[in-house]
C-alpha positions as CSV (number, residue, x, y, z in Angstrom):
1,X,34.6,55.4,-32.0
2,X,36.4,54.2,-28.7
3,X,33.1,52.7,-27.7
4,X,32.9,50.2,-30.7
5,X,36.6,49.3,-30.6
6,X,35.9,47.4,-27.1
7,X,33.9,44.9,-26.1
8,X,31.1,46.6,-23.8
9,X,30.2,45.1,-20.4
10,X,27.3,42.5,-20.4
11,X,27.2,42.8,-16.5
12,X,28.0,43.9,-13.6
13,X,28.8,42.4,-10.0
14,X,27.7,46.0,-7.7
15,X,27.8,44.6,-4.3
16,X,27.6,44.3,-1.7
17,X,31.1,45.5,-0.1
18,X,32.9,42.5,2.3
19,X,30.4,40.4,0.8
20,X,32.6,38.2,-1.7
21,X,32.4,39.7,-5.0
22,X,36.0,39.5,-5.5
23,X,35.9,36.0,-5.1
24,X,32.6,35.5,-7.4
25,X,34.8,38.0,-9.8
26,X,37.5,35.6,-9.7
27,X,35.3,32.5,-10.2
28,X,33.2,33.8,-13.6
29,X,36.3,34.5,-15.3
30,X,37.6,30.9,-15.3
31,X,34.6,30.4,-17.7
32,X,35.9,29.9,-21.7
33,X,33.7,32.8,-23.1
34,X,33.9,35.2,-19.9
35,X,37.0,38.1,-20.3
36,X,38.1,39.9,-17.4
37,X,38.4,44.0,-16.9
38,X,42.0,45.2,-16.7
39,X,41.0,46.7,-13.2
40,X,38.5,44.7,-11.4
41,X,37.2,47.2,-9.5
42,X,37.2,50.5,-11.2
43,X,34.5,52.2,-9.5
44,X,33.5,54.7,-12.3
45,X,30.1,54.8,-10.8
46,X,30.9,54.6,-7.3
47,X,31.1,58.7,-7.5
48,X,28.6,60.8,-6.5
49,X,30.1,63.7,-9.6
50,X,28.1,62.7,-12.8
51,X,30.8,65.2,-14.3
52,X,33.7,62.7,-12.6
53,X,32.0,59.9,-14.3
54,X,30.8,61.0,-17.8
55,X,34.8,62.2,-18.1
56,X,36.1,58.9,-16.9
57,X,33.9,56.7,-19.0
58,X,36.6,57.1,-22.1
59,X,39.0,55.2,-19.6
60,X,36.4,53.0,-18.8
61,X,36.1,51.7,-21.8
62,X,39.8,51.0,-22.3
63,X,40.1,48.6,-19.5
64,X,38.1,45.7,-21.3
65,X,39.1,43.8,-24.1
66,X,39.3,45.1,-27.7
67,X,36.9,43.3,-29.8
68,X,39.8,42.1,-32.7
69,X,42.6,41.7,-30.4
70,X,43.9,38.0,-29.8
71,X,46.3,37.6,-26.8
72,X,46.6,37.5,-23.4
73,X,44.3,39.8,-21.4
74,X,45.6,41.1,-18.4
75,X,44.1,41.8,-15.0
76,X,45.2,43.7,-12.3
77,X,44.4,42.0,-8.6
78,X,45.1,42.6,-4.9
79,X,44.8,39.6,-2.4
80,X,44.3,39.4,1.2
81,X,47.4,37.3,2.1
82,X,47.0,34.8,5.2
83,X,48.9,37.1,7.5
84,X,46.2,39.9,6.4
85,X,48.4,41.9,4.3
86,X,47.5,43.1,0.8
87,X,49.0,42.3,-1.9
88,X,49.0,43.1,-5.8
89,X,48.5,40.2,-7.9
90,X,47.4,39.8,-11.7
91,X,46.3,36.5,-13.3
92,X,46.0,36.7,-17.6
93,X,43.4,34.8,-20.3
94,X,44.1,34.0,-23.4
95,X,41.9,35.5,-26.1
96,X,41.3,33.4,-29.2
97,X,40.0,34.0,-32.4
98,X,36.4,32.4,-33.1
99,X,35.0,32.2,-29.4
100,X,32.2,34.9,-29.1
101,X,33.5,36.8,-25.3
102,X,31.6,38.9,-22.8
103,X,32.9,40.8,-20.1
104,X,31.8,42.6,-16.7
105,X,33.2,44.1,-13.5
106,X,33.0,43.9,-10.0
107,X,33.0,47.3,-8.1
108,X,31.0,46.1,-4.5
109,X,30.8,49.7,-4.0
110,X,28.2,50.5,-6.4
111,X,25.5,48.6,-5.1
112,X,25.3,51.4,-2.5
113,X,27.0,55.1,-3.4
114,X,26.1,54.7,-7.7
115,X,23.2,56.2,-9.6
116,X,21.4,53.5,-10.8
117,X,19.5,55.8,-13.6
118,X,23.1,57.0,-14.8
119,X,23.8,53.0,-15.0
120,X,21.3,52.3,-16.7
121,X,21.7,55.1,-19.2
122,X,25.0,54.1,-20.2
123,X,24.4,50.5,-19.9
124,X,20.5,50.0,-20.9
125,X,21.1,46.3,-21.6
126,X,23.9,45.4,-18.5
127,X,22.6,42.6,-16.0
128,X,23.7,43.0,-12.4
129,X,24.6,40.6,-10.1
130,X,24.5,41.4,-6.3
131,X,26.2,39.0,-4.0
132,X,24.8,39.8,-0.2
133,X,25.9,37.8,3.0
134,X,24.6,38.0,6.2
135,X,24.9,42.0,7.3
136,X,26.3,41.4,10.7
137,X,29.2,39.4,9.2
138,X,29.6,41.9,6.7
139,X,29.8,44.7,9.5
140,X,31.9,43.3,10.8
141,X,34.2,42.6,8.2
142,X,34.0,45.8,7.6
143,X,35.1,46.5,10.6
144,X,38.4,43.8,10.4
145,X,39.1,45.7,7.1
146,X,39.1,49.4,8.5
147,X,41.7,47.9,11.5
148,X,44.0,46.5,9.0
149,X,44.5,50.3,7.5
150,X,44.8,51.6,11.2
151,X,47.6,49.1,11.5
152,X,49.3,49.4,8.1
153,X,49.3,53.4,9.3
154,X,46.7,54.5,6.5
155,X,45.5,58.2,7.3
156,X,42.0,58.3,8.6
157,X,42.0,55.1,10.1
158,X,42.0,55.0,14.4
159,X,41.9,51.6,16.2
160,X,39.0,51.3,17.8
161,X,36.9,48.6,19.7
162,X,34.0,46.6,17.9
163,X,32.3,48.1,20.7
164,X,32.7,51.8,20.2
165,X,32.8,51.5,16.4
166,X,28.9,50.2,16.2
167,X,28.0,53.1,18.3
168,X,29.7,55.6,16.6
169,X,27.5,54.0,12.9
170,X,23.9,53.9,15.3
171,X,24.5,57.3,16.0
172,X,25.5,58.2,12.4
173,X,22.7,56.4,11.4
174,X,20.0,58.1,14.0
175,X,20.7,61.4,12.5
176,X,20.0,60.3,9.4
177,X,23.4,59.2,7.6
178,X,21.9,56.7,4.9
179,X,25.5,56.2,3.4
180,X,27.3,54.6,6.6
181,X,28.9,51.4,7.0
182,X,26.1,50.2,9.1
183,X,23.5,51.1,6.7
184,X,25.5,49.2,4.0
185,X,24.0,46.0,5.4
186,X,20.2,47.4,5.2
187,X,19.9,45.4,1.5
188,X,16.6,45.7,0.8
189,X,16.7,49.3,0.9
190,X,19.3,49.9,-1.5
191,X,17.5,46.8,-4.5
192,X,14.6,48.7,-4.5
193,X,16.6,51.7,-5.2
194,X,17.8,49.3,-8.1
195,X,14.8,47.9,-9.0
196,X,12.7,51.2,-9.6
197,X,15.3,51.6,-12.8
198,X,16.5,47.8,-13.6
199,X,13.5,44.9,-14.1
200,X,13.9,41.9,-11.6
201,X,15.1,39.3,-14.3
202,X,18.1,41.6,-15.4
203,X,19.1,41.4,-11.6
204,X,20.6,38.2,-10.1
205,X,21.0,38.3,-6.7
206,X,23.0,35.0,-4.6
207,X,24.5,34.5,-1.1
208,X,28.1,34.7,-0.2
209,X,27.6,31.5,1.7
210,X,26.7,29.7,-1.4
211,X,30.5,30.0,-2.1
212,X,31.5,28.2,0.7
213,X,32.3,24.7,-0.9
214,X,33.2,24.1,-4.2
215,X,29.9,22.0,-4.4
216,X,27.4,24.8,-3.5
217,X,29.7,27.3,-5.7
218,X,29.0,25.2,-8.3
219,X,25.3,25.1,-8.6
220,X,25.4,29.2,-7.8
221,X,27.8,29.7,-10.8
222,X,25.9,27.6,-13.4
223,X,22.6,29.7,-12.5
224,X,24.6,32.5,-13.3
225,X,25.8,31.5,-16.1
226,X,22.2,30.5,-17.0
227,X,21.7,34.2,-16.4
228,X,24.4,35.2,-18.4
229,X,23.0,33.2,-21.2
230,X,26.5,31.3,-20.8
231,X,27.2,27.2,-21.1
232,X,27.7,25.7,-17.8
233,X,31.1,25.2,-16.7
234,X,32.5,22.4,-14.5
235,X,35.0,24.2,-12.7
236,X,35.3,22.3,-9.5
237,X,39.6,21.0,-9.9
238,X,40.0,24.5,-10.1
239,X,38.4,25.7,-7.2
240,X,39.4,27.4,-4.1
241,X,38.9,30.2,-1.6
242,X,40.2,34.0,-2.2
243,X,40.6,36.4,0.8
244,X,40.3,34.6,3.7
245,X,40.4,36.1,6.6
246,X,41.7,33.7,9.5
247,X,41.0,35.4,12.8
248,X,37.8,35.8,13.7
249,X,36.3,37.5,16.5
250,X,33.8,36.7,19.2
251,X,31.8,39.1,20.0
252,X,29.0,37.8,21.0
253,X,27.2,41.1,22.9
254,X,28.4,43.1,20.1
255,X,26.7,40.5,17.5
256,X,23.9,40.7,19.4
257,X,23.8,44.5,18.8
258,X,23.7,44.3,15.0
259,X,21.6,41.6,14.8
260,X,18.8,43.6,16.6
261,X,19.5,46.7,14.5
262,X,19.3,44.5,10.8
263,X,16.4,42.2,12.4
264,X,13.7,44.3,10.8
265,X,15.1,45.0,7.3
266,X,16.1,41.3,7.3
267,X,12.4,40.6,7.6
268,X,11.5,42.7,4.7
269,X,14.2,41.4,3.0
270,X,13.0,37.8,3.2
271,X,9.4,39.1,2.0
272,X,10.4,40.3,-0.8
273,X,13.3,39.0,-1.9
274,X,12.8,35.2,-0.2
275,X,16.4,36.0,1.2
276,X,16.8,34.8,5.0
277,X,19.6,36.1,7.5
């Protein structure tokens, strides 16, 4: 069968979106034993069509390594370049014979538009890893992001002001849109939608700002690798920053703004999870 030809995923990095995943992506793969997806974000979960997905998973499967090939394994990338433009990238790893591999992939937007039953019934043994970073710097990365497509001409994307594009996700959210950008940031809502299907100690969860140095990457990595049941890696001369964005914006009112509105969930989150924003 397909399914035994490849190796099968051993986790999965599901979010959150703008919160660094690509980076954290980018990061496990320089490990010895760790084998990237050819895509690395497929989003085969990030439908809301069980059909869409039960037909794609064939696909799926092809886009991680075959368990006798030895070679280079290929993976396809796109980079924010310092003048914010994307770009298509690759990098390859070499596959040797005699090193026992896993593999995983990083689609952010499954942390908050997947079924995590229909994970877990394809994948009853995956861990996840979810990567969160404070939610009104993630809103508003967001927000950068969705300016960038207005710009490059992208259909469906209007420039707008910070401003204007909070209140258009309040009033989204006040009539009871659960799936906006805004509600994106509202984390502990969507780990206990997890967490009713996947035990706590098959789900790791980290801070995007634990990425910031090569120092505090370090430490987060080797607990996930921990959790990966994975050797620690020194990977420090190798190090370094992906998709960085270079201007930043003020905004101190409309900071304000998001902070009030994720204040609340923030506190939940820290009760339950020990996670403070």
């Amino acid at each position: 069968m397909l399914y035994n030809k490849h190796i099968k995923p051993s986790f999965m990095i599901i979010g959150g979106v703008k919160c660094g995943t690509s980076s954290l992506y980018r990061y496990l793969n320089k490990h010895p034993n760790i084998l990237p997806c050819k895509t690395k974000e497929p989003g085969v979960f990030t439908t809301r069509n069980i059909l869409k997905t039960i037909y794609k998973l064939p696909w799926y499967f092809k886009l991680f390594p075959k368990k006798e090939y030895e070679g280079w394994v290929k993976a396809d990338w796109i980079t924010l370049t310092s003048d914010e433009q994307f770009e298509n990238t690759s990098f390859k790893k070499k596959k040797e014979a005699g090193i026992n591999y896993i593999t995983g992939e990083a689609s952010a937007a499954t942390f908050v538009k997947a079924y995590p039953w229909l994970v877990k019934k394809i994948f009853p043994n995956i861990k996840l890893i979810v990567l969160l970073r404070n939610p009104t710097e993630r809103f508003i990365s967001h927000y950068k992001m969705r300016i960038r497509f207005a710009n490059e001409g992208r259909k469906n994307y209007q420039q707008i002001s910070l401003n204007e594009y909070i209140t258009d996700q309040l009033n989204e959210f006040n009539k009871g849109s659960q799936k906006n950008v805004l509600s994106q940031g509202i984390y502990v809502a969507h780990l206990n939608r997890w967490l009713k299907y996947f035990p706590k100690n098959v789900v790791h969860l980290c801070e995007t700002k634990a990425l910031d140095n090569s120092i505090s990457a370090q430490i987060e990595l080797n607990k996930i690798f921990y959790f990966l049941c994975l050797e620690d890696f020194d990977f420090n001369s190798k190090w370094n920053k992906y998709n960085v964005s270079k201007k930043e914006i003020e905004a101190i009112d409309e900071k304000r703004r998001l902070d009030e509105f994720y204040s609340p969930y923030n506190v939940k989150l820290y009760n339950q999870f020990g996670i403070k924003f």
